[in-house]
N, C-alpha and C positions, 0 to 999 in steps of 0.2 A: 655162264654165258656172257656176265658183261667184259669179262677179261679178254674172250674171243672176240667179240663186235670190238674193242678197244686197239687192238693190234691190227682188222678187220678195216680199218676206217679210215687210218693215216697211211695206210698202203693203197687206201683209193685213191684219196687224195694227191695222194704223189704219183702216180699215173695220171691224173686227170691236170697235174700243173704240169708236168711234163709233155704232155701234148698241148695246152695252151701256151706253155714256152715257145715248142716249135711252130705251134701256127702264127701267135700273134710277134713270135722274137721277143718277146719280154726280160730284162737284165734279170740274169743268173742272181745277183744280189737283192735285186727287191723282191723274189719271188722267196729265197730263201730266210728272209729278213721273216716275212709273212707266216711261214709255216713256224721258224723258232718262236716267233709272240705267240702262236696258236698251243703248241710241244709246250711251253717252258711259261705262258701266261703274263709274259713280259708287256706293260703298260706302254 
């Protein structure tokens, strides 16, 4: 189950910054900046 919820989770995520990209316009680059620190745990 946790390997499901894990896969599960960052494909919310990325629908969910995809629509606040297009509502607020937010740069393509700090949005993506944000999910690799989140993926990858980059300080």
């Amino acid at each position: 189950m946790g390997n499901t919820e894990q896969v599960y989770l960052p494909e919310q995520l990325k629908k969910k910054v995809e629509e606040d990209m297009k509502k607020k316009n937010l740069g393509i680059s700090k949005v993506i900046q944000g999910i690799l620190k989140k993926h990858y745990g980059v300080k």
